[in-house]
N, C-alpha and C positions, 0 to 999 in steps of 0.2 A: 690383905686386901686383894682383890680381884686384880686383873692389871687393865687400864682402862687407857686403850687409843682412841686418837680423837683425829679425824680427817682435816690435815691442814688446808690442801690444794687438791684437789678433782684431777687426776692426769688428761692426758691426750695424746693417740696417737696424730700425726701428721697426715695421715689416709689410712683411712679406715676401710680396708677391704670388702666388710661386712653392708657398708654403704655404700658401694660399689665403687671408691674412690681409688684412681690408679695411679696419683702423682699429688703430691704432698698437698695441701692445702691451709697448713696451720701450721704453728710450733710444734711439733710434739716435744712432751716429757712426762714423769711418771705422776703418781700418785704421792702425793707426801703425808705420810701419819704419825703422831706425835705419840708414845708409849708413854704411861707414867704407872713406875711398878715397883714395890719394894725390891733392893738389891737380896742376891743370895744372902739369907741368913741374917736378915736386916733387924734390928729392935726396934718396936713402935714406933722410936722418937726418933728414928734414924729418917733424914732426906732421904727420898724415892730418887729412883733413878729417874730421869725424862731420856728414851731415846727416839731420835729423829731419823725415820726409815725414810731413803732416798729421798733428799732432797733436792728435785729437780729444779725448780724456777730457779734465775737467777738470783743471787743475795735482794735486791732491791727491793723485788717481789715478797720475797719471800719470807722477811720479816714481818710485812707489815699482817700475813695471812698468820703470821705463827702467834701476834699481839691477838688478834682478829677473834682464832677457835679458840687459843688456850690460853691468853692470859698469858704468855711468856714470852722471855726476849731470848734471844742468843743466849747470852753469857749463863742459863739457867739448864741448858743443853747439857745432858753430862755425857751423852755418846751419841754417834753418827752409825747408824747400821745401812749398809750398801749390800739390797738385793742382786745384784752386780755391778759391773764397772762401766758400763753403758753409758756414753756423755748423757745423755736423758736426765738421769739419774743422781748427776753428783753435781750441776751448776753451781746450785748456792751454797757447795760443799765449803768453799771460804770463808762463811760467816761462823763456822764453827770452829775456829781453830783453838780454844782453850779445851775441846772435849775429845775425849777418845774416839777413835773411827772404828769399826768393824766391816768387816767381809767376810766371807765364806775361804776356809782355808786352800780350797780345791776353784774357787773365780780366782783368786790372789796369783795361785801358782798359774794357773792356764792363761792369765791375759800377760803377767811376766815375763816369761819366757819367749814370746815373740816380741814384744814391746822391748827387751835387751836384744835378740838378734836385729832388729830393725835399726834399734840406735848405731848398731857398730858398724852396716850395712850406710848407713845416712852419714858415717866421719869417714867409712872406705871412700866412699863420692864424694866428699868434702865438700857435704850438701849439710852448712851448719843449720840452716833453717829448721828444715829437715830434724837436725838432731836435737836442737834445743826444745823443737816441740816436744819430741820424744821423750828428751830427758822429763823434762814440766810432767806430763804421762809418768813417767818411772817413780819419780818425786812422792806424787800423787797416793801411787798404788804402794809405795814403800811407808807410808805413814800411817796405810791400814794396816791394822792390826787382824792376824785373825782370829773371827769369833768363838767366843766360846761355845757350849755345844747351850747353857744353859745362862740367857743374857740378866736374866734379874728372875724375880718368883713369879711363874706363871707363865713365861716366856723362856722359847726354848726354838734355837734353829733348824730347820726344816730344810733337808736338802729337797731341790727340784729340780737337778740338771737337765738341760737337753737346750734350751735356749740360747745359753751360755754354758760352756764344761762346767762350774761350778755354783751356777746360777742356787741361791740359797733365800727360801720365804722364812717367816715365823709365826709358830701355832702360839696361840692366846691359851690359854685354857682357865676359863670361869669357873664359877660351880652352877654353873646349866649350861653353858653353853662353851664350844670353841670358836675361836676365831685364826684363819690364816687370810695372812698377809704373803700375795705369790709374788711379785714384782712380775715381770714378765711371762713366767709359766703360765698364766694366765691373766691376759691383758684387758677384756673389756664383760663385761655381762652378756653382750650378743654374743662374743665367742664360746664363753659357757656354752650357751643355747645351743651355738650350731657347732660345737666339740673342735670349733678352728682353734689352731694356733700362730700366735704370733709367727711374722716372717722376716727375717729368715731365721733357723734353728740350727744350732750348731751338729745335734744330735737329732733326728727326727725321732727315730723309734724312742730315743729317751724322753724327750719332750712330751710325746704323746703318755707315755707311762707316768710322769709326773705330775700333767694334766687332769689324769683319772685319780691318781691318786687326791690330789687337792679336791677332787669332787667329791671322793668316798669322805674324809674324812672331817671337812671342815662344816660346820653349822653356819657361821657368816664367815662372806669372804670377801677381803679387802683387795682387790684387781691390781694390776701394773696401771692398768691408764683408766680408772672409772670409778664411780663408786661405791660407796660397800651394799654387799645384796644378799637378801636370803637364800642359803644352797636345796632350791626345791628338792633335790635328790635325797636330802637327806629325811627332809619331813620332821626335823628339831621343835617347829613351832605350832 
């Protein structure tokens, strides 16, 4: 079977540049989309994977939107995929804790590595506050797992760095059409339009390279913060 996402929660950014807003005016968080797709290698009779891409709302929210589109509760979650590690992005990461988490093996290592010098820097200042956040962050990022390169049939990770050093979408692939899902690489449909990127970028030159890439190749595209729209460039329909 095809593998078929279904749009939990509509992101938002907090200022939308694009609408000329220069100081936060909302919650931002991401896009939340529900995957259901035979695992690799799966037999007919076999449960589809459901995986839940960045789940930004808080748990409260966020249940009642996942009963809402798809007919499912938490406990029916068999994986959590995180477009990056962006608080945005992982609020109601809580409500999944019976199912697998994924990340992008190259977001995992890059947010790591500072988030451990930070900690040991917050017990040298014998600033626990400080570090107990940090550790809750470590905790966090130590229970993702990283993804594989090919998450169930049909579905396959999409590096998009430049946002984040390992910033990772995923291509759908139908039989007519693709679909990617960018998390941030590309956040809103006016940014399509006007070739903006999210701000700030960790990597500029790579972000933009990413950018273009998600436009060459996807037919629908599922945004970091909006949602899903046909990629006029491609001319698919």
């Amino acid at each position: 079977m095809d593998p078929d996402p279904r749009i939990i929660s509509i992101g938002a950014l907090a200022a939308n540049p694009v609408w000329g807003e220069k100081a936060p005016v909302r919650a931002g968080h991401s896009t939340t989309v529900l995957i259901t797709a035979a695992a690799p290698g799966a037999r007919a009779s076999d449960e589809p994977r459901r995986i839940l891409v960045d789940p930004g709302l808080p748990a409260e929210l966020l249940i009642p939107r996942l009963a809402e589109r798809a007919h499912c509760t938490p406990d029916e979650v068999t994986h959590v995929f995180l477009t990056s590690f962006h608080p945005e992005r992982r609020r109601g990461l809580g409500a999944f804790e019976h199912a697998t988490w994924w990340i992008g093996e190259g977001e995992r290592e890059a947010v790591g590595v500072p988030l451990a010098a930070a900690a040991r820097r917050a017990i040298e200042a014998d600033d626990e506050d400080a570090a107990d956040a940090i550790r809750n962050e470590l905790a966090l990022l130590q229970r993702c797992q990283p993804a594989p390169d090919h998450l169930a049939e049909g579905v396959d990770l999409f590096p998009l760095p430049g946002i984040t050093p390992g910033l990772c979408g995923l291509l759908l692939a139908a039989r007519r059409h693709t679909t990617l899902i960018t998390g941030d690489a590309l956040c809103t449909r006016d940014h399509a339009d006007e070739r903006r990127l999210f701000s700030p970028a960790a990597d500029v030159d790579a972000a933009h390279a990413s950018f273009e890439e998600a436009l060459e190749i996807a037919d629908l595209i599922i945004p970091g913060r909006d949602n899903l729209f046909v990629n006029q460039a491609r001319n698919a329909f």
